[in-house]
Backbone as a printed PyTorch tensor [residue, N CA C, xyz], in Angstrom:
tensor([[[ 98.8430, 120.1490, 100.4560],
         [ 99.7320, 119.3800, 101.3000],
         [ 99.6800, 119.9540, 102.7160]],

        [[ 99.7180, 118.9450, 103.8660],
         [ 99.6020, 119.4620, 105.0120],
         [101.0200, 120.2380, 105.6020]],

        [[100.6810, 121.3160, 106.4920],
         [102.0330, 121.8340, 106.5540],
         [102.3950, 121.1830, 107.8010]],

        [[103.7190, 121.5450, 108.4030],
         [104.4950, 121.1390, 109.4520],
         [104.6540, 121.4460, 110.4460]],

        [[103.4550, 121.7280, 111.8460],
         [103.2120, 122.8470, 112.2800],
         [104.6610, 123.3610, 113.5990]],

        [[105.1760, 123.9440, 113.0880],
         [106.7170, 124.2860, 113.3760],
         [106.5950, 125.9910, 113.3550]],

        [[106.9920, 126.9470, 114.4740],
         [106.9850, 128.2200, 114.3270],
         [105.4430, 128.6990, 114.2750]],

        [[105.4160, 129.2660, 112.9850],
         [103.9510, 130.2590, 113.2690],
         [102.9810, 129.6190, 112.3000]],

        [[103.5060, 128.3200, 111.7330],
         [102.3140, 127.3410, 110.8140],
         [100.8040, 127.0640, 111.6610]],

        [[ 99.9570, 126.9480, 110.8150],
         [ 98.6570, 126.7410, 111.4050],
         [ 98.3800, 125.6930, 110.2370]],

        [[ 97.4260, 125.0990, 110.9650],
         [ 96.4160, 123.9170, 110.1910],
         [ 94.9190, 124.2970, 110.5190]],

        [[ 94.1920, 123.9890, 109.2870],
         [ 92.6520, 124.0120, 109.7060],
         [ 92.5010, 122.3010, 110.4140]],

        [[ 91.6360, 122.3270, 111.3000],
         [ 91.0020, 120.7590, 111.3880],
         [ 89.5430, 121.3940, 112.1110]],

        [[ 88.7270, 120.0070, 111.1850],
         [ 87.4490, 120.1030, 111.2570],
         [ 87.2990, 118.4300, 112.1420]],

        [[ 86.3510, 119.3630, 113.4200],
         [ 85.9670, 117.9920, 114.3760],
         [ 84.2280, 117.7720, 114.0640]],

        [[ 84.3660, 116.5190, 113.2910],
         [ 82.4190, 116.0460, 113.2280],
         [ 82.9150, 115.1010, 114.6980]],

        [[ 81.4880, 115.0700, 114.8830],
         [ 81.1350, 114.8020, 116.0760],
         [ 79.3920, 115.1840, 116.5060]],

        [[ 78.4640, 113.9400, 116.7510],
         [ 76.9350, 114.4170, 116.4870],
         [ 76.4760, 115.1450, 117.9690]],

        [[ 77.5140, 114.9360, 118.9220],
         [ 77.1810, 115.3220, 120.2270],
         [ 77.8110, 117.2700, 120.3600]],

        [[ 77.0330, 118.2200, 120.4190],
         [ 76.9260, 118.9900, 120.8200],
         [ 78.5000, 118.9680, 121.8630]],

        [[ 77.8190, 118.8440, 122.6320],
         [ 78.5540, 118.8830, 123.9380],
         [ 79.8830, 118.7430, 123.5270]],

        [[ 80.4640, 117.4010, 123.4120],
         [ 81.9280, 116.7670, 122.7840],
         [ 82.4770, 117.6570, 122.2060]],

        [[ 81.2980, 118.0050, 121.3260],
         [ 82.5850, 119.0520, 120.0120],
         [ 82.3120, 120.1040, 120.5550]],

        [[ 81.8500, 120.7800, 120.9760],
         [ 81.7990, 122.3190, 121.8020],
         [ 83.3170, 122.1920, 122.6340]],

        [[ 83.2570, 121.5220, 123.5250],
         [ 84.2670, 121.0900, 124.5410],
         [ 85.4380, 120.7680, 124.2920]],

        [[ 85.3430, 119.5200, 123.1370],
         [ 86.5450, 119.6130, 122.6980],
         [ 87.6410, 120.4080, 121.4720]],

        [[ 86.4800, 121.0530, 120.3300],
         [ 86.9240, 122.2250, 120.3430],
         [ 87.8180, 123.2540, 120.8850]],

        [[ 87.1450, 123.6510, 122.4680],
         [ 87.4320, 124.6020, 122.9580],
         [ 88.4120, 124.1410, 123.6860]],

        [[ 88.9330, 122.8540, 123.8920],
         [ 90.4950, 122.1880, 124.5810],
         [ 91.0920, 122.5420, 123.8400]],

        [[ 90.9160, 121.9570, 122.3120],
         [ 92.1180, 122.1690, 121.5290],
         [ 92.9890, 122.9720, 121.2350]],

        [[ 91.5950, 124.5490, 121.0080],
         [ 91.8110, 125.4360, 120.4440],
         [ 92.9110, 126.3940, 121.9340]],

        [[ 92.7460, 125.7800, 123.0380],
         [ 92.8970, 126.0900, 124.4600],
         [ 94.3630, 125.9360, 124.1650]],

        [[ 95.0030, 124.8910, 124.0100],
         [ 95.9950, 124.0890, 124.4480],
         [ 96.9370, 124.4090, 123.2830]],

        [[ 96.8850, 125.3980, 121.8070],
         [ 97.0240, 125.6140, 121.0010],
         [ 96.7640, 126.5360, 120.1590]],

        [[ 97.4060, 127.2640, 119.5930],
         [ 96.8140, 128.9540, 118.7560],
         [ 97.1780, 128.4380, 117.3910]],

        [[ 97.3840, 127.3840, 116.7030],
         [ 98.2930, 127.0550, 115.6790],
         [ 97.0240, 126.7260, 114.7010]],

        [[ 95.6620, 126.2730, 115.3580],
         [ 94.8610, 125.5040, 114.7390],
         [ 93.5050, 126.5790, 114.4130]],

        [[ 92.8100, 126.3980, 112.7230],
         [ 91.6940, 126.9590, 112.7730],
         [ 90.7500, 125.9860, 112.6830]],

        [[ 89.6780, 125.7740, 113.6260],
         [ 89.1020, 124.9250, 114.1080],
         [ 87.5070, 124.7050, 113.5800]],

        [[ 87.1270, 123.9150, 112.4260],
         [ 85.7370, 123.6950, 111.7760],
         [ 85.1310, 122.7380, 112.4150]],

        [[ 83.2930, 123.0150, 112.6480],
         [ 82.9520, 122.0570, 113.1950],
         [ 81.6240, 121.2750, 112.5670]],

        [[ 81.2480, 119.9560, 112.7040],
         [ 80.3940, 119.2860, 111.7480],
         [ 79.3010, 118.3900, 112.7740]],

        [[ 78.1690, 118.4370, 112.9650],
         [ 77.3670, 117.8980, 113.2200],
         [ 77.1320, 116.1880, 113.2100]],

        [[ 77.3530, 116.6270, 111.3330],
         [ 76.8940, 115.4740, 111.0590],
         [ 77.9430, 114.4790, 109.8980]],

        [[ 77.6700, 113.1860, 109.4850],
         [ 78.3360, 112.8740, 108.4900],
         [ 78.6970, 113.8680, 107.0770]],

        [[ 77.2170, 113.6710, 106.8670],
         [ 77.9520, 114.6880, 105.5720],
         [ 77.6850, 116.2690, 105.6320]],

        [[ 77.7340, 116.8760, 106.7010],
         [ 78.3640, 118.5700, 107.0720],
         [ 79.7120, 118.1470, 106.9100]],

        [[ 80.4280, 116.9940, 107.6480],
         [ 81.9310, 117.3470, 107.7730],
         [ 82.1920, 116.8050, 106.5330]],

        [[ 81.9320, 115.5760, 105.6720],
         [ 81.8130, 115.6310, 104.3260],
         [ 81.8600, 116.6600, 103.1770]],

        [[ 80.6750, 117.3610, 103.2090],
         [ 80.7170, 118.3860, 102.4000],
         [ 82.1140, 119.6630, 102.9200]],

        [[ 82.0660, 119.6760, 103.7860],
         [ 83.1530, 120.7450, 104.9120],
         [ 84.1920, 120.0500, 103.7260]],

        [[ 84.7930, 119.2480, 103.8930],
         [ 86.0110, 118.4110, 104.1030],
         [ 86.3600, 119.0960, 101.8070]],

        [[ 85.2110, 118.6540, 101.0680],
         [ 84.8930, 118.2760,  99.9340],
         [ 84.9630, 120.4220,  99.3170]],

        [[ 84.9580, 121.0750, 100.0360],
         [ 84.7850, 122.4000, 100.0400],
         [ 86.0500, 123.5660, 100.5290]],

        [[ 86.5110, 123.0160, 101.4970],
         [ 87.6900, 123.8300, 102.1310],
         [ 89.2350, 122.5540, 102.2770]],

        [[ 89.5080, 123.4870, 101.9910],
         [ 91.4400, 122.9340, 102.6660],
         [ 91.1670, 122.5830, 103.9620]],

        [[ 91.5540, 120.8910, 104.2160],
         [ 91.4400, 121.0820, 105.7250],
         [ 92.2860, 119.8850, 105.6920]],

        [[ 93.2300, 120.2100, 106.7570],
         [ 95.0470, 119.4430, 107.0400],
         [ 94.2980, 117.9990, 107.8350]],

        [[ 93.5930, 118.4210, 108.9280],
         [ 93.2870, 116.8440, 109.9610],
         [ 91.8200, 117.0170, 110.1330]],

        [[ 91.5150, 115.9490, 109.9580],
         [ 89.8160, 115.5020, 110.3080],
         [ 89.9890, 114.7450, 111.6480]],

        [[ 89.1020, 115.3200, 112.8830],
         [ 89.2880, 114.6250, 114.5550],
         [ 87.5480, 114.2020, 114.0070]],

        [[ 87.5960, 112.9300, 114.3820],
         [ 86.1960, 112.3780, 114.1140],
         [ 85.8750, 111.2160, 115.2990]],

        [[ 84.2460, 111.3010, 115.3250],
         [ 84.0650, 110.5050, 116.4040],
         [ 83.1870, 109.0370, 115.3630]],

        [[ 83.4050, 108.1560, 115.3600],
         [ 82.9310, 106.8940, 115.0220],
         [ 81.7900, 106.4610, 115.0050]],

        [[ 81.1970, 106.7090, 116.2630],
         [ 79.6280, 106.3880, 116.4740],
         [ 78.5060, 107.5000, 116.6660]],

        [[ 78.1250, 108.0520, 115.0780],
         [ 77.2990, 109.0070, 114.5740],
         [ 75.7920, 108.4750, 114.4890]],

        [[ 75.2150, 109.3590, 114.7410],
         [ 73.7630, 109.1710, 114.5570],
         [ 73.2270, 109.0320, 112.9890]],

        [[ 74.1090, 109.9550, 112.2090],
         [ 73.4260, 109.8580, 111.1980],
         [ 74.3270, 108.8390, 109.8410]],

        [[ 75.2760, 108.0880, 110.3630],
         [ 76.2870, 107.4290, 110.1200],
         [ 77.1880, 106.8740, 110.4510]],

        [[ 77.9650, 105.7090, 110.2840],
         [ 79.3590, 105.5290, 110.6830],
         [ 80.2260, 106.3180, 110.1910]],

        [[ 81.3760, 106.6290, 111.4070],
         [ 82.3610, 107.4850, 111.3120],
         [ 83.3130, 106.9770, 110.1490]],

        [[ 83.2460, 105.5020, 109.6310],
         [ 83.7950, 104.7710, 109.1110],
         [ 83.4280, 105.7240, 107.2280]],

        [[ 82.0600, 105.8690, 107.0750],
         [ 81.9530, 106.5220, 106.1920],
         [ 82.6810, 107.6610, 105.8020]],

        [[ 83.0930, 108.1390, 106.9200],
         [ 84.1800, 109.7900, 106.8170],
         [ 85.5710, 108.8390, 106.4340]],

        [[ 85.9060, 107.8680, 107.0330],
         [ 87.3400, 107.2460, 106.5180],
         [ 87.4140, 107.0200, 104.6390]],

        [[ 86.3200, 106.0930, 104.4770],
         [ 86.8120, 105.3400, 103.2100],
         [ 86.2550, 106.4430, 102.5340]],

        [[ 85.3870, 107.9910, 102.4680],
         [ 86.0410, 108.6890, 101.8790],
         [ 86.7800, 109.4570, 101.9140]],

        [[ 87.1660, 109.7400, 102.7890],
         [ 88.6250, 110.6950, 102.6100],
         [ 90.0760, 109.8540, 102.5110]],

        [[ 89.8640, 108.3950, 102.9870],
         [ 91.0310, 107.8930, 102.3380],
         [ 91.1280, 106.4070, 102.0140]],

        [[ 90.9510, 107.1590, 100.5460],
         [ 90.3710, 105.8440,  98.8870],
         [ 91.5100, 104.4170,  99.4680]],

        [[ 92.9970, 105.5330,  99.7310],
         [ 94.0860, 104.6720,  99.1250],
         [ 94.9710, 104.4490, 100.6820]],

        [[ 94.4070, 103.3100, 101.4440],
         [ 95.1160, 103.6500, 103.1780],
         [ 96.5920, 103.8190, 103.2750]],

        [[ 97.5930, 103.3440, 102.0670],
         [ 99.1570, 103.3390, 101.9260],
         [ 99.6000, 105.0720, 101.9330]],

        [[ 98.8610, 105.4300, 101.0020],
         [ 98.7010, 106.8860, 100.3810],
         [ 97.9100, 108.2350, 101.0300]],

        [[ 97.4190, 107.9780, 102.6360],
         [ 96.6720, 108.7490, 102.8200],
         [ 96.9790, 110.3700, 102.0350]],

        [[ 95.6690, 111.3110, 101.9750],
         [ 96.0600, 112.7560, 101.3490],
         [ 95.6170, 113.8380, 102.8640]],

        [[ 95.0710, 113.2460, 103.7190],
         [ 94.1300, 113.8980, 104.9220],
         [ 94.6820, 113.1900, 105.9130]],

        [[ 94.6720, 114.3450, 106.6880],
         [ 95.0790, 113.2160, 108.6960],
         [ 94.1700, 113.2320, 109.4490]],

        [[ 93.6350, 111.5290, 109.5520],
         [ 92.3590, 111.4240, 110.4040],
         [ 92.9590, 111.1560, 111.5160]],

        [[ 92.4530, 111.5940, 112.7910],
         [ 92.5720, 110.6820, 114.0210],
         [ 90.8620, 110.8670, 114.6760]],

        [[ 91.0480, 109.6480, 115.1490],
         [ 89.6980, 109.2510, 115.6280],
         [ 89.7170, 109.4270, 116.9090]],

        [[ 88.2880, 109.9210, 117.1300],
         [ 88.4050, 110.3750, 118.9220],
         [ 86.9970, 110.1190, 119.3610]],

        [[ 86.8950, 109.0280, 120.1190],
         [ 85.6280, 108.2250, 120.2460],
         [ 85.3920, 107.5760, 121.5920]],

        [[ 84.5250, 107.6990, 122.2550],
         [ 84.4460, 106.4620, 123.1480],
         [ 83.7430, 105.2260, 123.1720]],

        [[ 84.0370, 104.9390, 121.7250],
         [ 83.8420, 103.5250, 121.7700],
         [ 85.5230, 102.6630, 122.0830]],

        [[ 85.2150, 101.6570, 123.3380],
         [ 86.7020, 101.4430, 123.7980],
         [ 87.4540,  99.6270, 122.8040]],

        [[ 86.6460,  99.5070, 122.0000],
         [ 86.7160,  97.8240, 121.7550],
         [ 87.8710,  98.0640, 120.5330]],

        [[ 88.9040,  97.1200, 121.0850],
         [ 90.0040,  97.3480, 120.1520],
         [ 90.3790,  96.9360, 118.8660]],

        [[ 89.0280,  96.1420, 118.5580],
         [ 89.1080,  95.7540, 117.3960],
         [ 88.8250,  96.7860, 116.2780]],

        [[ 87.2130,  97.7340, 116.6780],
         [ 87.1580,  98.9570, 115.8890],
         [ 88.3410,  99.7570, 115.8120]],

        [[ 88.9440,  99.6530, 117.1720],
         [ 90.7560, 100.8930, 116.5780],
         [ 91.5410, 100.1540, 115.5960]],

        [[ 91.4960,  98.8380, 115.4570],
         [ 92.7160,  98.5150, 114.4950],
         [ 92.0960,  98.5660, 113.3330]],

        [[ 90.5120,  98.1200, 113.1850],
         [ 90.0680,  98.6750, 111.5950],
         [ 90.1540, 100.0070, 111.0610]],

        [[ 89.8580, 101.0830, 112.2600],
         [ 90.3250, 102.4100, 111.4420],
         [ 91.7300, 102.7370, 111.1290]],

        [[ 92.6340, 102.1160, 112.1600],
         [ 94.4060, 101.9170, 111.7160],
         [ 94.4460, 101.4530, 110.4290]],

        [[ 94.0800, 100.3230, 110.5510],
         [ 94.3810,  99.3710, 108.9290],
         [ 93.8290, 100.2870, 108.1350]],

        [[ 92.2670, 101.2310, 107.9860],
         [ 92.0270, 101.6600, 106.7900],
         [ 92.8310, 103.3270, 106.6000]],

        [[ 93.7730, 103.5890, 107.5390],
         [ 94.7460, 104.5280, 107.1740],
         [ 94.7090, 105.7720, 108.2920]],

        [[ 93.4210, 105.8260, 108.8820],
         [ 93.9730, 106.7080, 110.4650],
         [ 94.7590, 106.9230, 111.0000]],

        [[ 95.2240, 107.9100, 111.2480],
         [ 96.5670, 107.9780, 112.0760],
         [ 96.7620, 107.8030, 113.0570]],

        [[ 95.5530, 107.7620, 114.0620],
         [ 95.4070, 107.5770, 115.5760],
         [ 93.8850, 107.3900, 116.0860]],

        [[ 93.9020, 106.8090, 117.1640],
         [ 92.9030, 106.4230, 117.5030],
         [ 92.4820, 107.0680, 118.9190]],

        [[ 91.8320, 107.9890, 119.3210],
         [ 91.9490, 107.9290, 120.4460],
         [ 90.8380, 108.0150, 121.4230]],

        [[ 90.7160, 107.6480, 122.9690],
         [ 89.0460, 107.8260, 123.9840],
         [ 88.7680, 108.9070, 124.4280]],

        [[ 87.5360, 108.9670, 124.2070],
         [ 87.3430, 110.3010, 124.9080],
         [ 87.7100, 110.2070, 126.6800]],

        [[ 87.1140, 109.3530, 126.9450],
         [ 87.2720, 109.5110, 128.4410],
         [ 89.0130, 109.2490, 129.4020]],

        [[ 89.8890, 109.0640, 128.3650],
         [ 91.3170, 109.4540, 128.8630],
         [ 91.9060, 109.7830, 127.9510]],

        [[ 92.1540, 111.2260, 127.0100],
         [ 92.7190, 111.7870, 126.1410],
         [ 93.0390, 113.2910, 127.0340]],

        [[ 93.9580, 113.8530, 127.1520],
         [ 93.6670, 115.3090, 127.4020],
         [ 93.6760, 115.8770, 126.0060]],

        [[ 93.8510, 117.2940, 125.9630],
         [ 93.7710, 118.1920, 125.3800],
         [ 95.4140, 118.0190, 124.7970]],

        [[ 95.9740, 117.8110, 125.0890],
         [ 97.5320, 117.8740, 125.0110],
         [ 97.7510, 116.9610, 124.3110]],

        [[ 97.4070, 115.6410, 124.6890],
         [ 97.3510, 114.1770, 123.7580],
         [ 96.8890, 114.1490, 122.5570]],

        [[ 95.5000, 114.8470, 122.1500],
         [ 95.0940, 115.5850, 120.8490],
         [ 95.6600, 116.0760, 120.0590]],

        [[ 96.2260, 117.4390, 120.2830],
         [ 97.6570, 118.5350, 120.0740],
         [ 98.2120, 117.6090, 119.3630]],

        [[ 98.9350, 117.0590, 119.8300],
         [100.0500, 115.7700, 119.9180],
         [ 99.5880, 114.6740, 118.6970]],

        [[ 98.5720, 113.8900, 118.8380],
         [ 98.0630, 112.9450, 117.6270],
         [ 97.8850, 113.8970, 116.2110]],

        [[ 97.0510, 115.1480, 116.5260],
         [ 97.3230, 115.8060, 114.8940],
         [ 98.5350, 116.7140, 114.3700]],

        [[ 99.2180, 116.6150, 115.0600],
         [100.8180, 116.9240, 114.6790],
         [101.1290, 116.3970, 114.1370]],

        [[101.4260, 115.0130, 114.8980],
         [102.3100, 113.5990, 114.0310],
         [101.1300, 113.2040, 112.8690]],

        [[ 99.8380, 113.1770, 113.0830],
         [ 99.3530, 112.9210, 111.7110],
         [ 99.1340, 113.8990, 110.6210]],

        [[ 99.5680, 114.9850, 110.8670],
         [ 99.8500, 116.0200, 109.3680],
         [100.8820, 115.7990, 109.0200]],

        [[102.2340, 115.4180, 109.7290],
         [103.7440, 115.0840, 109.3990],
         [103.4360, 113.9670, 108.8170]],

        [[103.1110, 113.0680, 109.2970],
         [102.7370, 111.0560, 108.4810],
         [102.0390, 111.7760, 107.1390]],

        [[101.0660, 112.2470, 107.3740],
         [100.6010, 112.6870, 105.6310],
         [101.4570, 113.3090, 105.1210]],

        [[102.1540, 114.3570, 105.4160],
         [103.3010, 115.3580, 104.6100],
         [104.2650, 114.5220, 104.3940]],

        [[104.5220, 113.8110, 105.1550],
         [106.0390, 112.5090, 104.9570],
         [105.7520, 112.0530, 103.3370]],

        [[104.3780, 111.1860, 103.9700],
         [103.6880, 110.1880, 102.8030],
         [103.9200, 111.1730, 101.6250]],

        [[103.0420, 112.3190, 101.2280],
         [103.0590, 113.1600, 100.4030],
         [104.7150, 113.1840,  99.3230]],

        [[105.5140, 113.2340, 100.0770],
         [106.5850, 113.4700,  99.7440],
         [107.4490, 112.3780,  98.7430]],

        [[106.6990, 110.9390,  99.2000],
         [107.3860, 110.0790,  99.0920],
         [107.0210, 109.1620,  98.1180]],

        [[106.6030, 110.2850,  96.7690],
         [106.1700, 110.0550,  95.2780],
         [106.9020, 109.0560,  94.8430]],

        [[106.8180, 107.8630,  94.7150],
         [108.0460, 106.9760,  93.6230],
         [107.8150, 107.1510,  92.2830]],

        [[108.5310, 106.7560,  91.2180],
         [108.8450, 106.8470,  90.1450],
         [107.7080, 105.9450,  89.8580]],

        [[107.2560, 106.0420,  88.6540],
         [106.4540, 104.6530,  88.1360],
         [106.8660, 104.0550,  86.7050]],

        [[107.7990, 104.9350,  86.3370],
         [107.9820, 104.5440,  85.3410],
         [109.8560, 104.0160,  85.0710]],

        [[110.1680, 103.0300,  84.5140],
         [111.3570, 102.6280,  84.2610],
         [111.7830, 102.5070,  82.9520]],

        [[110.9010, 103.1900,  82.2900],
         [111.3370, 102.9460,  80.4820],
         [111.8160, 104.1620,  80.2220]],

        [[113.1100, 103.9250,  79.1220],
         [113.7290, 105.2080,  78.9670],
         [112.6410, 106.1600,  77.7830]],

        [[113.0860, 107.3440,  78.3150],
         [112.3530, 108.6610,  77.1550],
         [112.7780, 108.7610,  75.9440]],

        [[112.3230, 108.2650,  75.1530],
         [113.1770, 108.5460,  74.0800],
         [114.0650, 110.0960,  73.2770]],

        [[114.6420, 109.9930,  72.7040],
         [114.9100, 111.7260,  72.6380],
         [113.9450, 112.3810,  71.5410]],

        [[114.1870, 113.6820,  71.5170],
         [112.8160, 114.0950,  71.0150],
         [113.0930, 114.5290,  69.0910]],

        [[112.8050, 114.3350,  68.4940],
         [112.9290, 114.1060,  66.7260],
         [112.5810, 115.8020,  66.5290]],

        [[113.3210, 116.0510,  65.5570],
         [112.8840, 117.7200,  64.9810],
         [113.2960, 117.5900,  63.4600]]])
């Protein structure tokens, strides 16, 4: 379960991203703007895949338009069930067409955001509220069952 990053909590998040540069950089904002976060990084689709499939990791920051895949592939697997997410994606891309942001919304992302007007702070900020939206969600197990237990015979 993701924690609440409040006081001296930390989260891992792993940024795929096929551009060098981006994830070097933005990495080093995050990690800048923040001591709370341990920060994994992925090349490719399935590095942050396997990453993701291998270690505890609270938020996935992913960029959409991969060389060796759609970013879309990192969504529908890490989240089967979009009502239920278990992982906090936010997407960080400069692709600007708003139709791709509302398909990764609808399939359970927590945020969407551009590279070319995001600071470092705005980041911070989107994987906060999306480890809380997953920890909320987490929490908010319903019952499934309405038939009584019967008592137990000895």
């Amino acid at each position: 379960m993701a924690p609440s990053l409040t006081g001296s909590s930390s989260a891992t998040v792993l940024m795929i991203d096929d551009s060098p540069e981006d994830l070097d950089s933005w990495s080093k904002l995050l990690a800048a703007s923040s001591s709370q976060y341990s920060i994994l990084k992925a090349q490719t689709v399935r590095a942050g895949l396997d990453l993701c499939h291998s270690q505890k990791i609270d938020c996935v920051v992913l960029d959409l338009d991969m060389n060796d895949s759609s970013g879309f592939e990192v969504v529908i697997n890490l989240i089967p069930d979009r009502k239920r997410p278990e992982i906090a994606v936010v997407i960080l891309t400069h692709l600007k067409n708003p139709i791709i942001h509302e398909a990764a919304l609808y399939a359970g992302v927590q945020a969407c955001l551009l590279k070319g007007s995001t600071s470092a702070r705005d980041l911070d900020e989107a994987i906060q509220k999306a480890i809380a939206s997953v920890a909320s969600n987490a929490k908010q197990i319903p019952c499934i069952t309405n038939t009584p237990v019967p008592p137990l015979q000895t």
